[in-house]
N, C-alpha and C positions, 0 to 999 in steps of 0.2 A: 506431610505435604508432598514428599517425595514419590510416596509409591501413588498418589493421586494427579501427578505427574503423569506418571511411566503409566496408569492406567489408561490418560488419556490418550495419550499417543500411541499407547497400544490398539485400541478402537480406532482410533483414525487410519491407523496406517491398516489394520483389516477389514476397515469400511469401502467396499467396493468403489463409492461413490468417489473417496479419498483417492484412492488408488488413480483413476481413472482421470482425476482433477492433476495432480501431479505428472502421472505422464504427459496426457498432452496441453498441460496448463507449459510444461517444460517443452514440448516440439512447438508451442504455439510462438512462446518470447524467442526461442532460439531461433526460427524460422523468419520469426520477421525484423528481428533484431541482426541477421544477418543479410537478409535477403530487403534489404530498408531502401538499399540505390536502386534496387526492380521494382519494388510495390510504390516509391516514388514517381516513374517514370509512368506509371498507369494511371493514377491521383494527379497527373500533371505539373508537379515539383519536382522536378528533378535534384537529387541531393549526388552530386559528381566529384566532392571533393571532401576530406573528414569533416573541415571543420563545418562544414554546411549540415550537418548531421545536428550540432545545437542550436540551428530553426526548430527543428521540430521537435526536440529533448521536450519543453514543456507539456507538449501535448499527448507525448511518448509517457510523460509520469502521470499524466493527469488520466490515460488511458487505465495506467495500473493500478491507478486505484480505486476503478469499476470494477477490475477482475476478483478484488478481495471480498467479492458481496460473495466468491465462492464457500467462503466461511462460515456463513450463516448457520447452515444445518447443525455445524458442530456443536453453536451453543442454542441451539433452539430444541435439540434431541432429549434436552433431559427434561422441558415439560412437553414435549410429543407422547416421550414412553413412560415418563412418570419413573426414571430410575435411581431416584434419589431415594425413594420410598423403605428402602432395605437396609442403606450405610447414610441415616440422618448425618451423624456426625461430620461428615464432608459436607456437609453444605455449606458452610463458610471459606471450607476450603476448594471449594469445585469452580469460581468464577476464573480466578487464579491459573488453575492448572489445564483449563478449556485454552484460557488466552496464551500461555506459554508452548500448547501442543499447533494451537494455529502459528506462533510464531517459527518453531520448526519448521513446519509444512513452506510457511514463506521464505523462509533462509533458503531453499533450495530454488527457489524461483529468484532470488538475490544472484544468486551463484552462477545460475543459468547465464542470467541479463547480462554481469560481468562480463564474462568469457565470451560471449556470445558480440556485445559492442565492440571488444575489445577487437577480435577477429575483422568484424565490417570496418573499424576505424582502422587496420593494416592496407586490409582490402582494398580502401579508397587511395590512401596514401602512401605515394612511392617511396617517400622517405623514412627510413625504420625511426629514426632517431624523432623527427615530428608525430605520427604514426602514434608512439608511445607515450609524447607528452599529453595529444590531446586527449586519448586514451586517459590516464591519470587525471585527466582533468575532468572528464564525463562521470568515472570513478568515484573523485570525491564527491560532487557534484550528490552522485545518487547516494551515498555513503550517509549526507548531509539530510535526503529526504529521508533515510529508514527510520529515523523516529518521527515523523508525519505518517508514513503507511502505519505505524505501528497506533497510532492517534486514531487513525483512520478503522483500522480493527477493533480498538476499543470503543469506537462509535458505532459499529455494526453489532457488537456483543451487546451495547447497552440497550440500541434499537430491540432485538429479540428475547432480553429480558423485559422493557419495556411495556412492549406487543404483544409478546409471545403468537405469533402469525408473521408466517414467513414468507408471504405473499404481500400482505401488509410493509412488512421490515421491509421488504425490498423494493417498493414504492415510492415510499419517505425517504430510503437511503438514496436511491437514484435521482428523485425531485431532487431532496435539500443537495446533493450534491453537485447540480446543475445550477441552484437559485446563489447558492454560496459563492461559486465562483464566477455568478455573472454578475452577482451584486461585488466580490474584489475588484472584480474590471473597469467598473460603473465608478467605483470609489477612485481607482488608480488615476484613471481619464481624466478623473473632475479635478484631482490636484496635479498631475502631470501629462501635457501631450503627450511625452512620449515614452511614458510608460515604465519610466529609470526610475521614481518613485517608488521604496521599500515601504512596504506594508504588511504588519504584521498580523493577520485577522485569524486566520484559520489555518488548518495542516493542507487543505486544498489550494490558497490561497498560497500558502509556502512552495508546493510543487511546484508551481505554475513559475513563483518566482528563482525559485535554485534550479530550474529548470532553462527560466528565459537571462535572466538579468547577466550583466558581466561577470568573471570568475571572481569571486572574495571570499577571502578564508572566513573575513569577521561576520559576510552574509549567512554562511553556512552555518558558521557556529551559532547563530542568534534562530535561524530557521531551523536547525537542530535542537535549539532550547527552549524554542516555542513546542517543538513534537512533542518534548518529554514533557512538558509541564502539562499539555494537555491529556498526556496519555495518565499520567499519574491521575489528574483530578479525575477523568472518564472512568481508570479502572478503580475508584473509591465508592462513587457512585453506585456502579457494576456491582459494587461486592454489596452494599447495604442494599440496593434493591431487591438483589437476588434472592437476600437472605427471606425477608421480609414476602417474598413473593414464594419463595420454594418450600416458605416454613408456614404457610396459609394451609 
């Protein structure tokens, strides 16, 4: 499993496409994750002060997790080239080690966000010592949605084993990922005006709320254990379809 790993990641990291997704997938978040009180002020919101910063956190996560349809290619390449065809024996193993090389590629885009809010939240606020907390607090905050993105990746893998058409995959991902969270909204409304109602539906649904809702540790850890459970069920699926599909 290991050197099917390291294979992976080895091909990502010299796939041009890879390369090029990384750089400026990484100038893109640090750019506007720093740069959030100017591109506010042009969209007409002005955010002038840190904490004003989590108005838009929700929409800020629900954004990034349109950018992970970057992934697609990676597990859609091995019925494009058909490169399974030489080392059968990995086929059980290759759903695995696709998903753990994209999670890589995203830990860096993780890394980026931190440092990157961390700065704009100094940036706004004169005082280091507040500056810091709300900082920590955006932190876990995001900390709390990585096993939802990670939900979220297993939902694009499974789409492209699926499909296999990555034209199609990205369709269905982009729909359902718009209907799902208008239908969280639709549901939130109908049992609460004003929106403090936790609901646990989906990892988009989680975003929006570890993103919007007041800071609670118990919010996070429950929205954190909805990611993993979904990610778990997603990536089982992943592996018996795949097999079943790779070995046709």
């Amino acid at each position: 499993m290991n050197n099917v790993i390291k294979s992976e990641l080895f091909k990502s990291m010299k796939s041009v496409y890879f390369r090029i997704c990384l750089f400026f997938g990484s100038a893109f978040i640090a750019l506007v994750s720093v740069f959030l009180p100017e591109i506010s002020k042009v969209i007409e919101y002005p955010i002038t002060s840190a904490d004003k910063i989590f108005e838009v956190l929700p929409f800020v996560f629900m954004g990034a997790s349109i950018i992970l349809l970057i992934f697609l290619p990676l597990f859609s390449d091995v019925f494009k080239y058909n490169t399974l065809k030489n080392q059968p024996h990995t086929i059980p193993q290759m759903p695995f080690a696709k998903y753990i090389a994209s999670l890589v590629i995203a830990s860096v885009y993780a890394v980026v966000f931190v440092i990157s809010i961390t700065i704009t939240m100094i940036r706004l606020e004169a005082d280091n010592a507040e500056a810091i907390k709300l900082s920590l607090e955006c932190i876990v905050r995001f900390l709390g949605a990585i096993p939802n993105y990670m939900a979220i990746i297993a939902v694009i893998q499974l789409l492209s084993v699926a499909v296999k058409n990555e034209i199609v995959s990205a369709i269905i991902y982009y729909y359902g990922i718009t209907q799902l969270f208008t239908i969280k909204l639709i549901i939130t409304s109908v049992i609460s005006e004003n929106f403090n109602f936790v609901i646990h539906l989906t990892p988009i649904g989680e975003l929006f709320n570890l993103g919007y809702l007041e800071f609670s540790i118990a919010h996070i850890l429950i929205g954190a254990l909805l990611g993993i459970v979904y990610t778990l069920v997603l990536n089982k699926l992943t592996a018996k379809l795949f097999c079943k599909r790779a070995l046709v």
